[in-house]
MDAnalysis code that builds the backbone (N, CA, C; Angstrom):
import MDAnalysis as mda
import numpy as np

u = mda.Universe.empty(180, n_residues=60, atom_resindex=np.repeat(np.arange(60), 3), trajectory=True)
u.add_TopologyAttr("name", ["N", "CA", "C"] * 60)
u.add_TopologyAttr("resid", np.arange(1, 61))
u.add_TopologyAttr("resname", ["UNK", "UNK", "UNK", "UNK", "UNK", "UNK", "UNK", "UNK", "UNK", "UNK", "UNK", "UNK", "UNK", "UNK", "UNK", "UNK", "UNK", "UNK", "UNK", "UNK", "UNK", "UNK", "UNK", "UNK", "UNK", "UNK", "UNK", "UNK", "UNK", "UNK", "UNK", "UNK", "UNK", "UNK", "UNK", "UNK", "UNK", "UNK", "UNK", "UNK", "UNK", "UNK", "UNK", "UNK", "UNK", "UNK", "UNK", "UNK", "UNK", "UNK", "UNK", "UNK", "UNK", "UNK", "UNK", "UNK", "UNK", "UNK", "UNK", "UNK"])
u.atoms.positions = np.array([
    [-12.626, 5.040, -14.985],
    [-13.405, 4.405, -13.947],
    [-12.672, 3.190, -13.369],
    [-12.153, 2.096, -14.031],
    [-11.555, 0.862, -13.470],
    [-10.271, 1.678, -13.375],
    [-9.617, 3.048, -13.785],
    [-8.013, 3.017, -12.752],
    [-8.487, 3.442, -11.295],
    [-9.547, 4.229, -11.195],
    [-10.303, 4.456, -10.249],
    [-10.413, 3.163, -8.816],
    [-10.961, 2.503, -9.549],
    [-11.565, 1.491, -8.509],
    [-10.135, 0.258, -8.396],
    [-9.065, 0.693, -9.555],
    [-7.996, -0.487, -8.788],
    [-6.845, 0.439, -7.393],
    [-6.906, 1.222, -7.816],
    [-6.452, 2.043, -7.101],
    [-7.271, 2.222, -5.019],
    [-8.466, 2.277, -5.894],
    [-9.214, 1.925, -4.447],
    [-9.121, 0.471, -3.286],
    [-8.709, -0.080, -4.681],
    [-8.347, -1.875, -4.067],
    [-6.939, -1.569, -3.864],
    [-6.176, -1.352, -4.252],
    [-4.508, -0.920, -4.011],
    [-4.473, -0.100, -2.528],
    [-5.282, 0.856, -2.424],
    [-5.493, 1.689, -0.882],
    [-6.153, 0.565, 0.248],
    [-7.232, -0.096, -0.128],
    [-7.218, -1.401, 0.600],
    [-6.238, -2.445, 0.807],
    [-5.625, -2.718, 0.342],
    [-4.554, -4.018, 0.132],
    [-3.555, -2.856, 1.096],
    [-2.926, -1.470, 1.433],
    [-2.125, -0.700, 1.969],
    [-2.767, -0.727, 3.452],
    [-3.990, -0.829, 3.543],
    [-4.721, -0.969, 4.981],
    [-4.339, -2.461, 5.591],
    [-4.887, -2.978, 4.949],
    [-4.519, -4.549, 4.976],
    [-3.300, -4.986, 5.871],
    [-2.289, -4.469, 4.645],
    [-0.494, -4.165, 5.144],
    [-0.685, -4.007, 6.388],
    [-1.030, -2.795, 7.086],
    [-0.677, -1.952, 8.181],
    [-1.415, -3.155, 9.444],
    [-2.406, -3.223, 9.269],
    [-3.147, -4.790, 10.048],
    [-2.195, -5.669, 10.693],
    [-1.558, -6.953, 9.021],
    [-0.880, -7.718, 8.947],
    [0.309, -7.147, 10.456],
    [1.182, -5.999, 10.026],
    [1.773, -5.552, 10.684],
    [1.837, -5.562, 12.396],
    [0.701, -4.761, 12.112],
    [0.409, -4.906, 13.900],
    [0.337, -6.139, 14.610],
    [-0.681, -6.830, 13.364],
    [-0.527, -8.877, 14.176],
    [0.949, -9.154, 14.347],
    [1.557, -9.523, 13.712],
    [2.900, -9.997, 13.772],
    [3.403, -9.125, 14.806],
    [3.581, -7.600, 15.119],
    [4.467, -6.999, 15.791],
    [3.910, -7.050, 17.328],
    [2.899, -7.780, 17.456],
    [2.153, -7.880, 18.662],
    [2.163, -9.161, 19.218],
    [2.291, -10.095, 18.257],
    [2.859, -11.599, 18.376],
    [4.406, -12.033, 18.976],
    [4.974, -10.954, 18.327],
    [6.211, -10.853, 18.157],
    [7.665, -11.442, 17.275],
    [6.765, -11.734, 16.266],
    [7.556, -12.233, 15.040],
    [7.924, -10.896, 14.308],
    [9.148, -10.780, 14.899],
    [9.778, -9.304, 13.834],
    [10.159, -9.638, 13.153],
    [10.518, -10.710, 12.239],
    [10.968, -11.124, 10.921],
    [9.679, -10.869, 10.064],
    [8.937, -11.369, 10.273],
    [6.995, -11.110, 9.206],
    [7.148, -9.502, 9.601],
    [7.555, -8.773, 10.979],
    [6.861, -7.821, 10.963],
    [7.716, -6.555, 10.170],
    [9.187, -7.269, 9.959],
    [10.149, -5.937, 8.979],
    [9.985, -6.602, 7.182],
    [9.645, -7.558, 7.668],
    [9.471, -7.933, 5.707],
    [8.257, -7.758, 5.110],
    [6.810, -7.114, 6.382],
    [5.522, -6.795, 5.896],
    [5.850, -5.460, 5.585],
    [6.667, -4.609, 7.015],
    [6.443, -3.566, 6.316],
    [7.785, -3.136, 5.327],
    [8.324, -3.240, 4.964],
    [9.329, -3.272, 3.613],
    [8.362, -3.192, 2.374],
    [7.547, -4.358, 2.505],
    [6.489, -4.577, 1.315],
    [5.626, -3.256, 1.070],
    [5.511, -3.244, 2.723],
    [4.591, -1.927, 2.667],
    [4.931, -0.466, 2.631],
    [6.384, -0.064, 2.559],
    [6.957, 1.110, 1.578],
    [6.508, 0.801, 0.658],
    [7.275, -0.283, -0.181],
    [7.191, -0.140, -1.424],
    [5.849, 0.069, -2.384],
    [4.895, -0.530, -1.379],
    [3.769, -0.859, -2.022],
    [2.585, 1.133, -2.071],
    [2.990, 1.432, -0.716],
    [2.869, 2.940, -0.720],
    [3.675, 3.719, -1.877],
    [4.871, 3.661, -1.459],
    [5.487, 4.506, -3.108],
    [4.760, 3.983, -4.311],
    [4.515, 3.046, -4.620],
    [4.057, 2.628, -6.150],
    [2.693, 3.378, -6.151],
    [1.946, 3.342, -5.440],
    [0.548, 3.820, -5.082],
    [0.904, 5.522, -5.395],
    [1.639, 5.828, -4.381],
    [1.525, 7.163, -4.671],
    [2.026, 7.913, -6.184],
    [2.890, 7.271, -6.140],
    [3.747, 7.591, -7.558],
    [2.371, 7.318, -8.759],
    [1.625, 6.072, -9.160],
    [1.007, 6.234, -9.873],
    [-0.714, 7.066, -9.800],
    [-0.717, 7.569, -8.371],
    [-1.843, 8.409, -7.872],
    [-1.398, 9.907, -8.653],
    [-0.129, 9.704, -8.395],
    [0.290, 11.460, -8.683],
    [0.015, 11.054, -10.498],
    [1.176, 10.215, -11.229],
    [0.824, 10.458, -12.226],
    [-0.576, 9.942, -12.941],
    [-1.823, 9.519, -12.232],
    [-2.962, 9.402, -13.358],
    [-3.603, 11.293, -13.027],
    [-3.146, 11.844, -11.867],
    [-3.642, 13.227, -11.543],
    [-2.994, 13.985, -12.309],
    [-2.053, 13.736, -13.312],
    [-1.552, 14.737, -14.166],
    [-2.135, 14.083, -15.633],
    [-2.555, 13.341, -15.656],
    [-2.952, 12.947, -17.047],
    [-4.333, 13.628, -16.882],
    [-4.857, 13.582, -16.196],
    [-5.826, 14.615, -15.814],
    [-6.361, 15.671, -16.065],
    [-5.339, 16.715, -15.742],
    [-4.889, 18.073, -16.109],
    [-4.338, 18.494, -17.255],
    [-3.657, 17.649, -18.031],
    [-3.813, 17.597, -18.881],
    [-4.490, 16.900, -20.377],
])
């Protein structure tokens, strides 16, 4: 239940990202707007990577 719901806050905090993003890239500070989204690969891969593996602990 709580990997559940951090994970749900982790998919929020990835929305968030994408926001942040648009402000800055609409402002026009491309320095905030390539070092938000940098953060925000990484922060997607970690997400997904540990989405995939709690879905195999799962199954098995």
């Amino acid at each position: 239940m709580a990997d559940r719901i951090l994970l749900s806050l982790w998919f929020a905090n990835i929305v968030l990202d994408i926001v942040y993003i648009s402000k800055y890239a609409l402002s026009g500070d491309f320095i905030s707007t390539a070092t938000n989204f940098i953060l925000l690969v990484f922060s997607t891969t970690m997400f997904l990577f540990v989405y995939e593996s709690m879905k195999r602990k799962e199954r098995s």
